[in-house]
C-alpha positions in Angstrom: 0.0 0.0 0.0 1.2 3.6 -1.0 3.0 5.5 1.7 1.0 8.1 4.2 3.0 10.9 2.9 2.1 9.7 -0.6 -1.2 9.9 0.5 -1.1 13.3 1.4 1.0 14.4 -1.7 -2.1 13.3 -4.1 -4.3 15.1 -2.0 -2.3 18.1 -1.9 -2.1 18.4 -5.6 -5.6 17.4 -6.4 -7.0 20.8 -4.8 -8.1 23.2 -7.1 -9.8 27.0 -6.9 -12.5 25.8 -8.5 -13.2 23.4 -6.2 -13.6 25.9 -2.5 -16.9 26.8 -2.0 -17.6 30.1 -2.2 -18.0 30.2 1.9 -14.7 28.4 2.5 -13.1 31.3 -0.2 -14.9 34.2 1.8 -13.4 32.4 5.2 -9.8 32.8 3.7 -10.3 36.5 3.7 -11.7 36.9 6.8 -8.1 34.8 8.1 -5.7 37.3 6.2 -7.7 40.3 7.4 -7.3 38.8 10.7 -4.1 38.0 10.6 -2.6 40.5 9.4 -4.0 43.0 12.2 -2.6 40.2 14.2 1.1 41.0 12.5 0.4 45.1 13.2 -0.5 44.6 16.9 2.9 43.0 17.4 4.7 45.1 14.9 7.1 46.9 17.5 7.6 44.3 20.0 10.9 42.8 20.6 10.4 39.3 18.5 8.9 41.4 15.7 11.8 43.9 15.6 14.8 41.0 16.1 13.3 38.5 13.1 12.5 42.0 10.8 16.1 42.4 11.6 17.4 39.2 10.6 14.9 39.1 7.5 16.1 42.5 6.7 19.6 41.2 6.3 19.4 39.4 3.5 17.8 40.7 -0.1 16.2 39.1 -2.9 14.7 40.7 -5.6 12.6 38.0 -6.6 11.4 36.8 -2.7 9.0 37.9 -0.6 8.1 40.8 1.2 8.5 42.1 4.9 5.3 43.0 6.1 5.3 46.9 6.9 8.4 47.6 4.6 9.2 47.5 0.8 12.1 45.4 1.4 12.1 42.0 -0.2 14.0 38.5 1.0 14.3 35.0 0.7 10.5 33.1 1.1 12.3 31.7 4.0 13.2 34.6 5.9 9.3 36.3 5.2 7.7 33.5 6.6 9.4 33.7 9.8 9.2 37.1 10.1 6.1 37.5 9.3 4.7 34.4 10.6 6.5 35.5 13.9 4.3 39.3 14.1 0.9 37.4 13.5 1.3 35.1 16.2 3.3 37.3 18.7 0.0 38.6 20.8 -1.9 34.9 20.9 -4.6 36.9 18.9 -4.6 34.8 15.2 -7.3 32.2 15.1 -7.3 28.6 16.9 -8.5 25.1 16.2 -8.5 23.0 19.3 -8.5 19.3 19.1 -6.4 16.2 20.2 -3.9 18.8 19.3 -4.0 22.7 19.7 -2.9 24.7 17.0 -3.2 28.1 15.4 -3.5 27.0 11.8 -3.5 30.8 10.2 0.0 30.2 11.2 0.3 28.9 7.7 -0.7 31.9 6.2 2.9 33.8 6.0 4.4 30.4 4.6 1.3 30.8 1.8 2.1 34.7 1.5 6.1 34.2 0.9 5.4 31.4 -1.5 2.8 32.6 -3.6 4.7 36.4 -4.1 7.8 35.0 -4.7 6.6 32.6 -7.5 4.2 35.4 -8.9 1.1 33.3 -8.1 -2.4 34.5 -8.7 -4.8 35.2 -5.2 -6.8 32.3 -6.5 -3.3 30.2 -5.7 -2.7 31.9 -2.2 -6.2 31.2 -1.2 -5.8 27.4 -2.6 -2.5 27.2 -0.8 -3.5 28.4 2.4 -6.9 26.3 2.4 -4.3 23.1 2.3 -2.3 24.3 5.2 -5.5 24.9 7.2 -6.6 21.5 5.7 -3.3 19.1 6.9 -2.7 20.6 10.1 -6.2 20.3 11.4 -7.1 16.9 10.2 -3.4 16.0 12.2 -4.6 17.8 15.3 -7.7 15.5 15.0 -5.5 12.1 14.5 -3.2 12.4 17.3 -1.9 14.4 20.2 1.9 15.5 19.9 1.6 17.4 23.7 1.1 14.3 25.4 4.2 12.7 24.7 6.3 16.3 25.4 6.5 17.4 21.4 5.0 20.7 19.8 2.2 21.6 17.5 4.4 23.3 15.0 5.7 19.8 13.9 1.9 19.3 12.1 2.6 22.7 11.0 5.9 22.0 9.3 3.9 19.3 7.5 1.2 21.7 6.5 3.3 24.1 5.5 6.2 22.2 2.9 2.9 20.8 1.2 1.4 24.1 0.7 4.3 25.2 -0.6 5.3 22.2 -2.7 1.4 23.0 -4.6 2.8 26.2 -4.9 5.9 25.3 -6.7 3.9 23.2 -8.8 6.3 19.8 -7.7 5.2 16.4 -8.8 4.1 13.5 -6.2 7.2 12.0 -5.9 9.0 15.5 -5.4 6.3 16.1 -2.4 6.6 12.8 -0.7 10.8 13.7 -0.7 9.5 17.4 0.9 7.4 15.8 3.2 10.1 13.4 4.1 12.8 16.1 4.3 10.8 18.7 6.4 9.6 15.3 8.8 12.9 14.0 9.6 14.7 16.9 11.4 12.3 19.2 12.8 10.5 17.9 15.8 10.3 20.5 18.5 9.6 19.5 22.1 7.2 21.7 24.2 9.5 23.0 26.5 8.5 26.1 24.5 5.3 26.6 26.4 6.6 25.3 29.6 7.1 27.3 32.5 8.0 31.2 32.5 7.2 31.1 28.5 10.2 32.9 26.3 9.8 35.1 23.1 10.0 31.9 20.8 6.8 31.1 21.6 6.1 33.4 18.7 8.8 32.1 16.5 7.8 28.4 16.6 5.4 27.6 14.0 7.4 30.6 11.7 10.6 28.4 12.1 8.9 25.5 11.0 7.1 27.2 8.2 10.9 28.6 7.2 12.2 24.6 7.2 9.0 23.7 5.5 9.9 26.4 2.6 13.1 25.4 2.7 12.5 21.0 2.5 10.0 21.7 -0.5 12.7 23.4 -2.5 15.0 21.4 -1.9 13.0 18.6 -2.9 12.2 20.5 -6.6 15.7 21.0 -7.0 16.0 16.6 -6.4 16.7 16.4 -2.9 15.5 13.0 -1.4 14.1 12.7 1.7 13.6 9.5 4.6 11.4 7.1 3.1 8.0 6.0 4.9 8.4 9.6 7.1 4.7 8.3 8.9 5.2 4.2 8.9 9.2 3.6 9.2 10.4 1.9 12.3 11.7 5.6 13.5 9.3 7.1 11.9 6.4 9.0 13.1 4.2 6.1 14.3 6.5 4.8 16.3 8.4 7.8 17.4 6.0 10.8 18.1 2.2 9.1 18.6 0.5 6.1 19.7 0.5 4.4 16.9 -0.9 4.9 13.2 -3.8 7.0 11.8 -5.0 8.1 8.6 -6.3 11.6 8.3 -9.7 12.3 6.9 -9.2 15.2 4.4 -12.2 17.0 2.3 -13.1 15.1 -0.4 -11.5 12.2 0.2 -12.1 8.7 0.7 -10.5 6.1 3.8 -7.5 5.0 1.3 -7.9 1.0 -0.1 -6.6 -1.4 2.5 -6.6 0.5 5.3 -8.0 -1.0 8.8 -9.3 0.7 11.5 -8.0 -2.1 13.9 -4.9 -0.6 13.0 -5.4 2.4 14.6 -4.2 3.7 18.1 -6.3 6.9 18.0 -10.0 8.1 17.8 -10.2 10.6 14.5 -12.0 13.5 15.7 -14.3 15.1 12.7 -13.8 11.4 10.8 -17.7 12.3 9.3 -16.9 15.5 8.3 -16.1 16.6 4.4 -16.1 20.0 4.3 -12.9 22.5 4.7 -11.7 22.3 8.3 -10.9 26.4 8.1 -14.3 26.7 8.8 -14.4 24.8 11.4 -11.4 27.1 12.9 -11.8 29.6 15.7 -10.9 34.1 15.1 -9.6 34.9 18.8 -11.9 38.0 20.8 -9.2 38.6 23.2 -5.6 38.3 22.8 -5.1 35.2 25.1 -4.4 31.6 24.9 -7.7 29.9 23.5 -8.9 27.6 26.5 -9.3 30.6 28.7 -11.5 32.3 25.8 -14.3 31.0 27.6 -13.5 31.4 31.0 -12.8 35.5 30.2 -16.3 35.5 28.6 -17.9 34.4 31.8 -15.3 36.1 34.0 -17.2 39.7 31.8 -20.6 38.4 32.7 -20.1 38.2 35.9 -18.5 41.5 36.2 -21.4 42.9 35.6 -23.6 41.0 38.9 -20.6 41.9 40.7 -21.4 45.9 39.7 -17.8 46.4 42.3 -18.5 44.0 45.4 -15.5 42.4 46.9 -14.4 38.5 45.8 -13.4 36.5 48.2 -12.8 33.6 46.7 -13.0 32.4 42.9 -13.3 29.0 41.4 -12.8 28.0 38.2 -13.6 24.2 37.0 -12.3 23.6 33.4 -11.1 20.6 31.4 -7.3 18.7 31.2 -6.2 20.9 28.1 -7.1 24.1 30.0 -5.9 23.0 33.1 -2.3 21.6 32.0 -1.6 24.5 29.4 -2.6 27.5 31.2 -3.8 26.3 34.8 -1.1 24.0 36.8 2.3 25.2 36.6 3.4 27.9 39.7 4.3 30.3 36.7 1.1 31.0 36.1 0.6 32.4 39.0 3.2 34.7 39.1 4.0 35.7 35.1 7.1 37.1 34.3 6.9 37.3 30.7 3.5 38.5 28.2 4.3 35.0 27.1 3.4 33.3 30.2 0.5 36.3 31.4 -1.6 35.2 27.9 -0.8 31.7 29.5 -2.2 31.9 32.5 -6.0 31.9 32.2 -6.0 32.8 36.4 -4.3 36.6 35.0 -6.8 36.4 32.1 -10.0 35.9 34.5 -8.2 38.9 37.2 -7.5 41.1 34.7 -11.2 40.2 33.1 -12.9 41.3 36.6 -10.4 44.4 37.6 -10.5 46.1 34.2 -13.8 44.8 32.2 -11.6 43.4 29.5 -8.4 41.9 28.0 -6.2 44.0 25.6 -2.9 44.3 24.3 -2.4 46.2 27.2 -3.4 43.9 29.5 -0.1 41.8 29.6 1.9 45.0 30.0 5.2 44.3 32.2 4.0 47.3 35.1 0.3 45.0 34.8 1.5 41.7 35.3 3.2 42.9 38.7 0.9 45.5 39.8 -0.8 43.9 43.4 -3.6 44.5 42.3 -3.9 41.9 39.9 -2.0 39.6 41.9 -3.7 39.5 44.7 -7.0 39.0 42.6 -5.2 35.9 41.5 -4.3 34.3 44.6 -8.0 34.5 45.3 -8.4 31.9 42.2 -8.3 27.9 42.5 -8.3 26.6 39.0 -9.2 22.7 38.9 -10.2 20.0 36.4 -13.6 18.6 36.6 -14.3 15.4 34.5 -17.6 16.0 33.3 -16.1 19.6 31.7 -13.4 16.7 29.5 -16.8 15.4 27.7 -17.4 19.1 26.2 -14.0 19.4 24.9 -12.7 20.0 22.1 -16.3 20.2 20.6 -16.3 23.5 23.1 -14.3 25.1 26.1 -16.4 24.8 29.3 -15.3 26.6 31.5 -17.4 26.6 34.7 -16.5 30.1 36.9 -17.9 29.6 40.9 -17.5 33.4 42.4 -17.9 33.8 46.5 -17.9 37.4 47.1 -17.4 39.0 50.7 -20.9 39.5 51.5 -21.4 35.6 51.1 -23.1 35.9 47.9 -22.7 33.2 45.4 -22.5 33.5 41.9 -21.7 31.3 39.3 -21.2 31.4 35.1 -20.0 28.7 32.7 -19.3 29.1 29.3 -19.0 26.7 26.3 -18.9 28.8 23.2 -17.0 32.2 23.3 -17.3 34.7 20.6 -14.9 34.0 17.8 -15.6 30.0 18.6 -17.1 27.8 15.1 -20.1 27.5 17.4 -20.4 31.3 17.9 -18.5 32.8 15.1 -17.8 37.0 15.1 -19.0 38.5 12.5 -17.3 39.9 9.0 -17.8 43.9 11.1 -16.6 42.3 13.9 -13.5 40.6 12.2 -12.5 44.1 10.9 -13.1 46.4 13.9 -10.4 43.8 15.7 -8.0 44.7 13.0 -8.8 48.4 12.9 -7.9 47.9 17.0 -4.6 46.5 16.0 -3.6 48.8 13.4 -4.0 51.8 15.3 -1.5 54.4 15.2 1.0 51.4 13.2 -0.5 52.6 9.9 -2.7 55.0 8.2 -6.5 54.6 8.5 -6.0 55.2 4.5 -4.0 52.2 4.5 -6.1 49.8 6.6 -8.8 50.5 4.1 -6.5 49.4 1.3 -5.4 46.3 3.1 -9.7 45.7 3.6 -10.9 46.1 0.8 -7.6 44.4 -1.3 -8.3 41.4 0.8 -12.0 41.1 -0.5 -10.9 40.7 -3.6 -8.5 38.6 -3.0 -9.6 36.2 -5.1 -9.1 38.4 -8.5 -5.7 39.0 -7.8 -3.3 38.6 -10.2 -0.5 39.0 -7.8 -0.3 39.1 -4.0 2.2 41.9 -3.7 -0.8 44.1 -3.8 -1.7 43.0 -0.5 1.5 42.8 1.1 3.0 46.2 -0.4 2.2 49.0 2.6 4.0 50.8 5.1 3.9 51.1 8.8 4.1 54.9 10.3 
């Protein structure tokens, strides 16, 4: 039987334009809106200014461009720039399954590949809907946090076969990429362990810059590791519990394959359409799990109306509680990394100031006492009936017991932004307006609107990526 990463490289380069209904199309543009407020917000923070650095470094006339400059590079080097600014804030979209991910990560790899070959929008839209596609139906096959490795290694995977369509390889050349880009980029998740550093942004955008990188070197001949999924080191063995088969749109289970072979329940097995829309746009510039738990932390604000907490509870799932709810970091931040980490900051700074910002993850917030000692009032524990609602949705269950003795409680399932409660196409573009405030011209956030709407009839991408920052 062919090869898993055979598999995927027929797949890849069956998707056509044509094809994307005209919902999953619209969705695209929504994402690059989205994310590219995402890159503005995070234009002048330290990881943004020390990869535009590195990016800047190096010119090629025929690459890809540095968004908020004129200055062109190497594909490479733009996606890990640029993928490094839309992810900076936690604010670009989320799809949460056996695997978290932020699959508009794949987005910069699309935008440095599609301007540097002189592709059409159609192609860019195309490209990024197979990003979304693989990474996704990964997240649903099998979990790389449990055994200590990072999402980013389904994005690498995402990202050189997004790319390969892109460079217009044949099967054989994309089964090498996907070989090449497999073998030697495996990240462990000591990145979101503990005080969280700046490479928490620059994750994904390294392994969209090796994904670049394996599918050209696989067009110029390059071989890679054969049987990257089944080998006896390979990722079966090595990374999950065992084998899987992805269930991408359109597609049929492959001839010959066995479900008693599998290790893993498929999440979204039954379902055939794109999974971008079944992605997530971020309200509030924090991890994802605690989306929900902000939600009903601003509900309850309002019962509150200024009484005293004395104690808060908040019951949640295993994800929420083992990313953003166990570790004695979260409890005392030092980093915006690890403040948009810890959902017990999110929920204080939800109550104190009546939302969550930018600004909220300041380094004077995150040590102010008053925040702090909000947060020692919280107790953040896993409760086993809020597991059965996840990853369908992100219960989070908040039990307030104010001074007066009054008890209020709020859960929430489905925040704002969620695929079960989606923020509107107004709503999508006030959050960018928010983030390009004062980093561009109002003038030139309505060129970056309305040229994403049109995305579609394109002839080149450098009309959405050509603009300047103040």
């Amino acid at each position: 039987m062919a090869t898993l990463a055979s598999r995927l490289a027929k797949w890849t380069l069956e998707q056509k334009f044509n094809k994307l209904p005209t919902a999953t199309v619209h969705e695209v543009k929504r994402r690059v809106i989205d994310s590219i407020g995402c890159a503005l917000g995070a234009y002048h923070k330290s990881p943004a200014k020390i990869t535009r650095q590195k990016a800047t470094s190096v010119s090629d006339k025929n690459g890809a461009t540095i968004l908020g400059t004129t200055h062109r590079t190497t594909p490479e080097l733009a996606a890990f720039t640029n993928g490094a600014m839309v992810r900076y804030l936690d604010f670009n979209d989320t799809y949460l399954s056996l695997e978290p991910a932020h699959p508009s990560d794949n987005i910069p790899a699309a935008w440095a590949m599609a301007e540097s070959l002189g592709r059409s929008g159609q192609d860019f839209i195309t490209a990024s809907v197979i990003g979304y596609e693989i990474q996704c139906r990964l997240c649903d096959a099998a979990s790389l946090r449990k055994h200590g490795w990072d999402h980013p290694y389904w994005g690498v995977l995402s990202t050189v076969l997004l790319a390969g369509w892109l460079m217009k390889i044949d099967a054989a050349q994309l089964e090498h990429a996907l070989g090449l880009a497999g073998v030697c980029n495996i990240p462990t998740r000591q990145t979101r362990t503990g005080q969280l550093p700046m490479w928490k942004a620059c994750a994904f955008s390294n392994a969209a810059r090796n994904g670049i990188f394996a599918a050209d070197l696989a067009r110029l001949g390059m071989t890679g590791p054969h049987e990257i999924f089944e080998g006896p080191k390979g990722i079966f063995k090595m990374l999950v519990d065992g084998p899987f088969e992805p269930q991408l749109a359109g597609s049929q289970r492959a001839a010959g394959f066995s479900d008693s072979k599998m290790n893993t329940t498929l999440i979204n097995a039954d379902y055939d359409g794109y999974m971008i829309d079944k992605t997530y746009i971020k309200y509030w510039p924090a991890e994802y799990h605690s989306q929900s738990a902000i939600d009903a932390a601003l509900q309850l604000r309002k019962e509150i109306a200024g009484r005293e907490i004395k104690t808060l509870e908040i019951a949640s799932f295993e994800a929420a509680v083992s990313i953003i709810g166990s570790e004695p970091e979260k409890w005392r931040p030092t980093s915006r990394e690890t403040a948009d980490h810890s959902m017990g900051y999110c929920v204080a700074c939800a109550f104190i100031d009546g939302d969550v910002t930018r600004e909220s993850f300041s380094e004077e917030k995150i040590r102010d006492p008053k925040y702090l000692n909000l947060l020692d009032k919280i107790r953040i524990y896993e409760d086993p009936q809020l597991n059965a609602g996840y990853p369908k949705g992100i219960p989070n269950h908040l039990k307030v017991t104010l001074a007066d003795g009054t008890k209020l409680d709020k859960r929430v399932d489905y925040p704002r932004g969620h695929a079960g409660n989606p923020m509107t196409d107004d709503e999508v573009i006030s959050k960018f307006m928010r983030n390009a405030r004062s980093v561009i011209t109002d003038a030139t956030a309505q060129k970056i609107i309305d040229t994403a709407w049109k995305l579609d009839r394109l002839e080149s991408i450098s009309d959405l990526l050509s603009f300047e920052v103040l």
